[in-house]
VEXMARBA-326940 format. One record per residue (C-alpha): x, y, z; residue in three letters; residue number from 1. Coordinates in Angstrom, 1 decimal, always signed. Example, Ala and Ser with C-alpha at 12.3 -4.5 7.8 and 13.67 -1.06 7.14 Angstrom:
+--------+--------+--------+------+------+
|     c1 |     c2 |     c3 | resn | resi |
+--------+--------+--------+------+------+
|  +12.3 |   -4.5 |   +7.8 |  ALA |    1 |
|  +13.7 |   -1.1 |   +7.1 |  SER |    2 |
+--------+--------+--------+------+------+
This chain:
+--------+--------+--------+------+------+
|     c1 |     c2 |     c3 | resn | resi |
+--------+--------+--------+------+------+
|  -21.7 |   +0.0 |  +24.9 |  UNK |    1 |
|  -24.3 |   +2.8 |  +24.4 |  UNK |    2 |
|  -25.1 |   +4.0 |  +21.3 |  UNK |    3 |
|  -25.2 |   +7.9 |  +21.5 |  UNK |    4 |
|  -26.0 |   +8.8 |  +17.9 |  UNK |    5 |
|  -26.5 |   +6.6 |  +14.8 |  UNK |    6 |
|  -25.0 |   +8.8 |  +11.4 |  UNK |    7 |
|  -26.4 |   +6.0 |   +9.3 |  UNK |    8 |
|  -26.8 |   +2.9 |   +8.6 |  UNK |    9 |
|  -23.2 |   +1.5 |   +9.4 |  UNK |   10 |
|  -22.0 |   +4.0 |  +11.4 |  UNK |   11 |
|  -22.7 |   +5.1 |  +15.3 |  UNK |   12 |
|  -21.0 |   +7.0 |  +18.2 |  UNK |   13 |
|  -21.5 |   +4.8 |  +21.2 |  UNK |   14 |
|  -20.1 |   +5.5 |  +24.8 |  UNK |   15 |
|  -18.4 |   +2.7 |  +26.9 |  UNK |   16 |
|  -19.1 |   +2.4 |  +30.7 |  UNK |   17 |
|  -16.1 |   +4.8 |  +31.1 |  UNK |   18 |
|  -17.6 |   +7.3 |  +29.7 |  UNK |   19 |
|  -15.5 |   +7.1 |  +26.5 |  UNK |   20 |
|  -16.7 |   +7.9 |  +23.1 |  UNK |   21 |
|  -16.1 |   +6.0 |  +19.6 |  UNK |   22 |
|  -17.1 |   +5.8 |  +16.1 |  UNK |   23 |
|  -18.8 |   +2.1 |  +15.7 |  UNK |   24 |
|  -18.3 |   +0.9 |  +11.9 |  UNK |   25 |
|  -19.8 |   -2.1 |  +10.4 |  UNK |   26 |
|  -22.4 |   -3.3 |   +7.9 |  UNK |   27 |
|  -25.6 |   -3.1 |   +9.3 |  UNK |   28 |
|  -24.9 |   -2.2 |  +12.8 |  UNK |   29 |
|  -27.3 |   +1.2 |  +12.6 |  UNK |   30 |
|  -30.2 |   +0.3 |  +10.7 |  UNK |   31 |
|  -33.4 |   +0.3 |  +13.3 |  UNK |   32 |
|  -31.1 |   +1.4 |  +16.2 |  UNK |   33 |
|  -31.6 |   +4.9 |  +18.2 |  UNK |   34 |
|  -30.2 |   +6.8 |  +20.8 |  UNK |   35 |
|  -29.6 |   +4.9 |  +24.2 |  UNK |   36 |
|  -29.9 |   +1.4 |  +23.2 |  UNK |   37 |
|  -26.8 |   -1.2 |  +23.7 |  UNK |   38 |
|  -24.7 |   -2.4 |  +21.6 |  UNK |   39 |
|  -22.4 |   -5.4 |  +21.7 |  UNK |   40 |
|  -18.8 |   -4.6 |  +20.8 |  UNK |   41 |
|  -17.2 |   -8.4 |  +20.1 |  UNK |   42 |
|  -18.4 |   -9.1 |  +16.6 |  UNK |   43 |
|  -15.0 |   -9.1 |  +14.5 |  UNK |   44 |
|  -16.1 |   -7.1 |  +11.4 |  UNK |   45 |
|  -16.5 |   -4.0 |  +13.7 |  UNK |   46 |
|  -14.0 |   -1.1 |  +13.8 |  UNK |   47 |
|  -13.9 |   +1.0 |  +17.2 |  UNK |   48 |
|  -12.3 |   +4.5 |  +16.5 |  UNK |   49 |
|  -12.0 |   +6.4 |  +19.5 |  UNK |   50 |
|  -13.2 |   +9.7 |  +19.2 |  UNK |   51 |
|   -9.5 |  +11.0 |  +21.0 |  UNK |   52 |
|   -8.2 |   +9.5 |  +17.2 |  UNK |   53 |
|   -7.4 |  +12.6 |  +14.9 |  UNK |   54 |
|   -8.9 |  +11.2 |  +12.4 |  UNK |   55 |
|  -12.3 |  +10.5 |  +14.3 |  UNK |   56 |
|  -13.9 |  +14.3 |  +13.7 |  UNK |   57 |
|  -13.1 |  +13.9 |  +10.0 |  UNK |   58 |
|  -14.9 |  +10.7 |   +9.4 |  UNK |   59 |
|  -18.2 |  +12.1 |  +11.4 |  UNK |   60 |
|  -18.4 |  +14.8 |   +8.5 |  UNK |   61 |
|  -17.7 |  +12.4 |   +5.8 |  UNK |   62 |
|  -19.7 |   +9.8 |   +6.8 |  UNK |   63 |
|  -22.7 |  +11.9 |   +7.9 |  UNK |   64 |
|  -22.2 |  +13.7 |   +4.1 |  UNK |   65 |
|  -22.0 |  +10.4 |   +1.7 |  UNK |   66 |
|  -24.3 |   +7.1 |   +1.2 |  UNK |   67 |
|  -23.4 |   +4.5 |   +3.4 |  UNK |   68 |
|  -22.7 |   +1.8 |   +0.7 |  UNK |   69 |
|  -19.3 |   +3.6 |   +0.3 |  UNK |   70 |
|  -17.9 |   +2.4 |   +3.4 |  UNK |   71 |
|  -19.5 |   -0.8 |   +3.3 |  UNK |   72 |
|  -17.2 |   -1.0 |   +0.1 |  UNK |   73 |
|  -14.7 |   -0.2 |   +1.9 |  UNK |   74 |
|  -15.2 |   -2.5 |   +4.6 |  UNK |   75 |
|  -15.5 |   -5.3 |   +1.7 |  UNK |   76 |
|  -11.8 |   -3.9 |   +0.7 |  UNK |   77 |
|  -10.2 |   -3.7 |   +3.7 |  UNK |   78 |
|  -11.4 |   -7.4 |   +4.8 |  UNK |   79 |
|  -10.3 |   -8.2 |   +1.5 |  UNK |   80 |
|   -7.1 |   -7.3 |   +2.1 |  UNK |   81 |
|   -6.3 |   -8.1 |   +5.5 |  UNK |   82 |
|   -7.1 |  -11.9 |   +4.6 |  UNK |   83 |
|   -5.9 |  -12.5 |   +1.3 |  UNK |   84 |
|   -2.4 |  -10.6 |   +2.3 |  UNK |   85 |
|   -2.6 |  -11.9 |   +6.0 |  UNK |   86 |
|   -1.8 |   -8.0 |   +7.1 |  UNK |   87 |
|   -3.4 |   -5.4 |   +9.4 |  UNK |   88 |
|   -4.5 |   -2.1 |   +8.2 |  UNK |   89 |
|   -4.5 |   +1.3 |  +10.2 |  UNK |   90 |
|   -8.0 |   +2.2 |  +10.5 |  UNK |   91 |
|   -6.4 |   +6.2 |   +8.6 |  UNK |   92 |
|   -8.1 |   +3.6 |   +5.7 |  UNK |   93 |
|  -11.9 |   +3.9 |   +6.4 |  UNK |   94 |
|  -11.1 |   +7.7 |   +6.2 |  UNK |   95 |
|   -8.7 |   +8.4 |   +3.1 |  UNK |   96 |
|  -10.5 |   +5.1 |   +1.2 |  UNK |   97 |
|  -14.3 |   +5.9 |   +1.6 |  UNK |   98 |
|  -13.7 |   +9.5 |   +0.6 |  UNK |   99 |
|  -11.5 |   +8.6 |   -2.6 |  UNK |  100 |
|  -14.2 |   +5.8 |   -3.8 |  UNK |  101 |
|  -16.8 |   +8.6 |   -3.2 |  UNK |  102 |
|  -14.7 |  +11.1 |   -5.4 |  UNK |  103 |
|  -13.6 |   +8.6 |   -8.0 |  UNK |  104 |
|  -17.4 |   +7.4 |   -8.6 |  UNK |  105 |
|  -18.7 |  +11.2 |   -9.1 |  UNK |  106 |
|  -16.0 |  +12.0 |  -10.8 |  UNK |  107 |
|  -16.7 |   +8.8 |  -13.3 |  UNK |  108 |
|  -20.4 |   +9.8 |  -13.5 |  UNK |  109 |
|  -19.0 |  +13.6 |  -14.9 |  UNK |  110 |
|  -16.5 |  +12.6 |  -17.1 |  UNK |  111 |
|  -13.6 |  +13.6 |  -15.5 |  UNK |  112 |
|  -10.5 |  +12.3 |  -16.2 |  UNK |  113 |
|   -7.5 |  +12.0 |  -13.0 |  UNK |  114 |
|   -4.1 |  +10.2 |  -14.2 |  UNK |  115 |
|   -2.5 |   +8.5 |  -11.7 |  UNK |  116 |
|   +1.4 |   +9.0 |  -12.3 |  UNK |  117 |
|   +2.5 |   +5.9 |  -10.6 |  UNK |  118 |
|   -0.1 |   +3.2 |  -12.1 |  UNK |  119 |
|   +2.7 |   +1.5 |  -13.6 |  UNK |  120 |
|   +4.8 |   +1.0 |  -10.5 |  UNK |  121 |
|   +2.0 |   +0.3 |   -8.1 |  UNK |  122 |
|   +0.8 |   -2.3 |  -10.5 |  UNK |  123 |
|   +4.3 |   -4.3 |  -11.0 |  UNK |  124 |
|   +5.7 |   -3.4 |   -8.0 |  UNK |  125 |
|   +2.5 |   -3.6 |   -5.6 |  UNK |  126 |
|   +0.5 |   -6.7 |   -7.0 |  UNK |  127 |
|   -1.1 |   -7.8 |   -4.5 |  UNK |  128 |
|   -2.1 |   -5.0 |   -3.7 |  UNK |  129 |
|   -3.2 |   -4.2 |   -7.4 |  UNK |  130 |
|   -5.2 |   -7.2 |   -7.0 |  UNK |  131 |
|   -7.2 |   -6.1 |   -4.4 |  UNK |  132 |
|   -8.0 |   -3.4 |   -6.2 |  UNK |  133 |
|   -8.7 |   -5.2 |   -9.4 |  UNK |  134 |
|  -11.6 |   -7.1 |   -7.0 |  UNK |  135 |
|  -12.5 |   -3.8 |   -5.7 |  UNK |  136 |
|  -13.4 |   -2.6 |   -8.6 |  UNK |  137 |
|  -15.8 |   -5.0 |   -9.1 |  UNK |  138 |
|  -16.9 |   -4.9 |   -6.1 |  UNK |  139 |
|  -17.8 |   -1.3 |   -6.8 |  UNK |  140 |
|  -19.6 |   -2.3 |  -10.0 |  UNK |  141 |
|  -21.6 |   -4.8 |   -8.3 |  UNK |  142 |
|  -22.7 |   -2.3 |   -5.6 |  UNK |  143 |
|  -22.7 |   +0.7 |   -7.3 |  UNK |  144 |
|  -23.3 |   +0.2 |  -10.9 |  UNK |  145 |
|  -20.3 |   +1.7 |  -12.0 |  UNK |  146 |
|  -17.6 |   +0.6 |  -14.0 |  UNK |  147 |
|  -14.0 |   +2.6 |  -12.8 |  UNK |  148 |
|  -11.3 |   +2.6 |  -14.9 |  UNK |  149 |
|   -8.4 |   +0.1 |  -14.0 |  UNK |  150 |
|   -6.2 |   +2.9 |  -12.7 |  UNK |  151 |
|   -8.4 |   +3.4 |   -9.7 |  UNK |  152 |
|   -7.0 |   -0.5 |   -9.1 |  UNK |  153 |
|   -3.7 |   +1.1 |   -8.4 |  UNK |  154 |
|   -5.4 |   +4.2 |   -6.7 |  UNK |  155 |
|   -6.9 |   +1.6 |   -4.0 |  UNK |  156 |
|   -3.1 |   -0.6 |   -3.9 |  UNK |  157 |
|   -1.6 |   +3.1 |   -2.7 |  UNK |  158 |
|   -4.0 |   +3.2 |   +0.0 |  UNK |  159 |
|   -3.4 |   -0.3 |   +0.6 |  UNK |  160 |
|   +0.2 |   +0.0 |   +1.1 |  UNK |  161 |
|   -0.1 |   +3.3 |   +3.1 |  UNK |  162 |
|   -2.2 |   +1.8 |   +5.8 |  UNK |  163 |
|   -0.3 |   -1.3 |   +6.1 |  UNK |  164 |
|   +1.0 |   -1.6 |   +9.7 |  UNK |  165 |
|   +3.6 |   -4.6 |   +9.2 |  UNK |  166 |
|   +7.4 |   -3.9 |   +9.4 |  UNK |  167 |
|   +8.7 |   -2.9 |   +5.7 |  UNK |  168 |
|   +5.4 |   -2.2 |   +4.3 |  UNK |  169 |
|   +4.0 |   +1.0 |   +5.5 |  UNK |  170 |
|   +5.0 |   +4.8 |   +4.9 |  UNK |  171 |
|   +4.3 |   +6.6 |   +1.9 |  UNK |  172 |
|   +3.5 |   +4.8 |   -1.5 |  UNK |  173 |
|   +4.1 |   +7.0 |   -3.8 |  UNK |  174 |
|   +7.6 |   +7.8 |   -2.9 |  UNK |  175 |
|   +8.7 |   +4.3 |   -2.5 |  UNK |  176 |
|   +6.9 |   +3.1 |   -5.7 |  UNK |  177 |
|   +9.0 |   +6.0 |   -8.0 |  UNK |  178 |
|  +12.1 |   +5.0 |   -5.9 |  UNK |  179 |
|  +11.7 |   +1.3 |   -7.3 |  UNK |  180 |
|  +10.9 |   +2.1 |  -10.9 |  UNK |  181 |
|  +14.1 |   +4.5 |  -10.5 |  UNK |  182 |
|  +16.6 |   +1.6 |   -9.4 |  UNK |  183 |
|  +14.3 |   -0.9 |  -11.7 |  UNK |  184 |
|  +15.5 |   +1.4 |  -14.4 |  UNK |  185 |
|  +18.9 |   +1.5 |  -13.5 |  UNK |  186 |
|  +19.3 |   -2.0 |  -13.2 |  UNK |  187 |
|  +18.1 |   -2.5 |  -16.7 |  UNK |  188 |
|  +19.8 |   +0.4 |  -18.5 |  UNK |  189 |
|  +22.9 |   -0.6 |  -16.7 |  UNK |  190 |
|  +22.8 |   -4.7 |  -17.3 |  UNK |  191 |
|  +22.1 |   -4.1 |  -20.6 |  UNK |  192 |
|  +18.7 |   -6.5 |  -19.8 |  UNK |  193 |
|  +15.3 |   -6.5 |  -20.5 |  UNK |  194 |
|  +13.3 |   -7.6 |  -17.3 |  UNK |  195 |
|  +10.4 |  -10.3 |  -17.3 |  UNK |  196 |
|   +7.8 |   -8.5 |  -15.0 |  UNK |  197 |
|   +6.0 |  -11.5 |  -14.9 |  UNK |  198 |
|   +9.0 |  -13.9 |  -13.7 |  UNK |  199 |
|   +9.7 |  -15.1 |  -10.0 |  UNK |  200 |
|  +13.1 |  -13.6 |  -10.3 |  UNK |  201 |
|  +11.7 |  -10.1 |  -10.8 |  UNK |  202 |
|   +8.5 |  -10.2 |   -8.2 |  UNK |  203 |
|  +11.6 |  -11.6 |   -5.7 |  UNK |  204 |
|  +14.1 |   -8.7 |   -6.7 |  UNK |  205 |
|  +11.0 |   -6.0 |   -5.9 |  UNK |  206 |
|  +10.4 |   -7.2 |   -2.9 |  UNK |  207 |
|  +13.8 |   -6.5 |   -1.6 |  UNK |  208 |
|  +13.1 |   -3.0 |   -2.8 |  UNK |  209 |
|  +10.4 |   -2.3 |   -1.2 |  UNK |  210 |
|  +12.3 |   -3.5 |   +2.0 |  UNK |  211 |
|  +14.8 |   -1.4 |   +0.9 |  UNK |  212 |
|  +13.0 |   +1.7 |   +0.2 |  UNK |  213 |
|  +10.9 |   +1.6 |   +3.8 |  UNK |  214 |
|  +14.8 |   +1.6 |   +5.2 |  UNK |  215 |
|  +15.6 |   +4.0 |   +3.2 |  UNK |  216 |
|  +12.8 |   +6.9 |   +3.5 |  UNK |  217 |
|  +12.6 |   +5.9 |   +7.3 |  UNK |  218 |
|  +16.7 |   +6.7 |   +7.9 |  UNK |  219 |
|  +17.2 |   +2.7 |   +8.7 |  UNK |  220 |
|  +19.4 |   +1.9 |   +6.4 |  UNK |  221 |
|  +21.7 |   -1.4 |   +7.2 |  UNK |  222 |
|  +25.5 |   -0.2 |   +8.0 |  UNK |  223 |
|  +28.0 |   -3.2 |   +9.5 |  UNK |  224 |
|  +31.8 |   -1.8 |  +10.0 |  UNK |  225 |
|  +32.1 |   -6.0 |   +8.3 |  UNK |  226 |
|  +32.4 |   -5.4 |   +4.5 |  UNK |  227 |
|  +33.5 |   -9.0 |   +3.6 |  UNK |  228 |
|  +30.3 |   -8.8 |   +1.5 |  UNK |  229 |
|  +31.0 |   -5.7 |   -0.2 |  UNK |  230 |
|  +34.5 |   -7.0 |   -1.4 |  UNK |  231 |
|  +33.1 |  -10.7 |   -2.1 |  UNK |  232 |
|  +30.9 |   -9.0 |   -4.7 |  UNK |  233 |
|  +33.5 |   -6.4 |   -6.0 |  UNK |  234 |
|  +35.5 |   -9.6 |   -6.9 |  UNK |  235 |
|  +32.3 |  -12.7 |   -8.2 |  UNK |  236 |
|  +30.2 |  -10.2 |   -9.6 |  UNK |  237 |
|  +32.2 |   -6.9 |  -10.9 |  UNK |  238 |
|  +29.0 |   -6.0 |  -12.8 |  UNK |  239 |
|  +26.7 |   -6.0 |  -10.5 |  UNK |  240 |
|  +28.2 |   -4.2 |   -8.0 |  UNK |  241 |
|  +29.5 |   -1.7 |  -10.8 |  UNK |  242 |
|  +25.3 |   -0.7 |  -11.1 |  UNK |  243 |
|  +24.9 |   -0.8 |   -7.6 |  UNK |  244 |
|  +27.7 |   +1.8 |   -7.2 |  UNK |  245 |
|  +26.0 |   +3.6 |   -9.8 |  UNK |  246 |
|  +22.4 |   +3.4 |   -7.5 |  UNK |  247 |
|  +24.6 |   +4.5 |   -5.0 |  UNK |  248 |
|  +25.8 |   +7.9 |   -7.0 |  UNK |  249 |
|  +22.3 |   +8.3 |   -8.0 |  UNK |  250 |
|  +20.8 |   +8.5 |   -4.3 |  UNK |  251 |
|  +24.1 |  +10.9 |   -3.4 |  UNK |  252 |
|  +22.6 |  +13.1 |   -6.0 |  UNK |  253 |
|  +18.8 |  +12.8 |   -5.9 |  UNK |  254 |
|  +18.3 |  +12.6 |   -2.0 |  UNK |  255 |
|  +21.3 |  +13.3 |   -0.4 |  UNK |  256 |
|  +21.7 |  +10.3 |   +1.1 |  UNK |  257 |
|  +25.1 |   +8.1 |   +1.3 |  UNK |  258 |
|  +24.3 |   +4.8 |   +0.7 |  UNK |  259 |
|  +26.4 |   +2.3 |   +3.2 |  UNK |  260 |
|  +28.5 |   -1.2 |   +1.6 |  UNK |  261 |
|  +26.1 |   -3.4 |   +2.9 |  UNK |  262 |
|  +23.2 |   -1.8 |   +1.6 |  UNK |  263 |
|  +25.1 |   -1.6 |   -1.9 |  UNK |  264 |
|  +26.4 |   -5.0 |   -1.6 |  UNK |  265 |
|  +23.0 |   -6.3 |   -1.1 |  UNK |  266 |
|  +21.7 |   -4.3 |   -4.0 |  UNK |  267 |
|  +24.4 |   -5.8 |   -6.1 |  UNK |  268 |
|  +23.5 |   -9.6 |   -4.9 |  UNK |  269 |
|  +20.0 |   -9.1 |   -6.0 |  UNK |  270 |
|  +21.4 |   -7.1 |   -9.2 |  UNK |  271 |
|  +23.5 |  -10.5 |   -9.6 |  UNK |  272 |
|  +20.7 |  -12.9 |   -8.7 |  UNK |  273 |
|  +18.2 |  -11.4 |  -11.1 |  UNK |  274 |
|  +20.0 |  -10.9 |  -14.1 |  UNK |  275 |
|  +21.4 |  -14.5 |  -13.7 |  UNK |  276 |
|  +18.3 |  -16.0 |  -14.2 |  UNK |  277 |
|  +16.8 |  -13.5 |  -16.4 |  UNK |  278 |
|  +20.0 |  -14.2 |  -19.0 |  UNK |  279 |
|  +19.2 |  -18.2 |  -17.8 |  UNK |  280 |
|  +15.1 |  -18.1 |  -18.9 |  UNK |  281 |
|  +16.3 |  -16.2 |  -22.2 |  UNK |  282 |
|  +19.0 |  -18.4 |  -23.4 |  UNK |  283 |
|  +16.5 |  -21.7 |  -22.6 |  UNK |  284 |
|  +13.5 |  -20.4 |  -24.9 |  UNK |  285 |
+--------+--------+--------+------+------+
């Protein structure tokens, strides 16, 4: 490939032998270069954006406009991810992640103060995620010199999960984090329970909700005509499906959407499942 314009030090426009144009991102790949030279396009820590991509124009202005060393962070994060998670992030990231970190840190350096409204969720109910983040952060110290606060951990996990490209993780975050702590909340008003965040049971009973949640915000939602289920857990577990008929209300009301007997019935089997062994760890200690 041909390199057609260098923005800076990690970024370049370069021109295949079709004639087509992309945005060239990786550590290094600009410094000493200039207009017309080649450019090798097999290393694995490059990212090729073709310039057709809507989010190609965008990420010329922003990375012509900021240092460099905020998408090499970003680079550090993304890699960070995709191998400790084994997942495979839409390159939206480079975009909506370089220009956050860029934010974050100025706004750090004036004072100013950004709650994030979902910390809580996105750190319980995204941790892996959350501890990408956590390393991103210091990752940012290291490069930067400054110290974020943890929320911006959880700020990174949201644009984490948004740009994950595997089935039942992606779509938007924030919506799917509130719907968990919403039916967390349910769950534990309902079953009269306090929950152990930290416990196997719990991190397994979240993960069905996120599943859930992708179903549900993308109009997926599982819906046999068979509800042997439905009725087997009406009749072992009367509880548990009483809260998940009570989930079931509250999505009716909130979003207008009818939840079907297998979706409730598999609600109330990780209902069942959770509090089992949350009642089992208590009555051991």
């Amino acid at each position: 490939m041909q390199i057609r314009k260098v923005l800076n030090s990690s970024v370049v426009l370069v021109q295949d032998e079709n004639g087509e144009e992309s945005i060239l991102l990786g550590k290094g790949i600009g410094y000493g270069r200039r207009p017309g030279e080649t450019i090798d396009r097999q290393p694995s820590d490059r990212v090729f954006i073709p310039l057709s991509n809507p989010d190609a124009q965008p990420m010329i202005e922003l990375f012509s406009s900021i240092p460099p060393v905020y998408l090499e962070l970003t680079q550090d994060i993304v890699a960070d991810a995709e191998t400790s998670m084994g997942v495979t992030l839409s390159p939206h990231i480079y975009l909506m992640l370089t220009d956050h970190l860029h934010f974050a840190v100025e706004r750090q350096k004036k004072g100013i103060v950004v709650t994030n409204r979902v910390f809580w969720e996105i750190k319980h109910f995204y941790r892996r995620e959350f501890e990408v983040g956590l390393r991103g952060l210091r990752r940012t110290s290291e490069l930067l010199g400054v110290d974020l606060p943890e929320e911006e951990a959880g700020n990174i996990a949201f644009h984490i999960v948004n740009a994950r490209q595997d089935v039942g993780a992606g779509g938007d975050a924030m919506k799917a984090a509130l719907l968990i702590g919403e039916l967390t909340n349910i769950v534990t008003y309902r079953m009269h329970t306090s929950l152990n965040t930290e416990s196997i049971h719990f991190s397994r009973f979240i993960s069905h909700l996120q599943f859930f949640a992708d179903r549900f915000f993308s109009g997926k939602l599982m819906d046999s005509e068979d509800d042997f289920l439905f009725r087997q857990m009406q009749s072992g577990y009367p509880e548990a499906t009483d809260c998940a008929e009570r989930i079931r209300t509250f999505l009716l009301r909130k979003y207008n959407v009818f939840l079907p007997n297998e979706e409730t019935a598999y609600l109330a089997l990780h209902i069942a499942r959770l509090t089992k062994t949350t009642e089992d760890d208590t009555s051991s200690k």
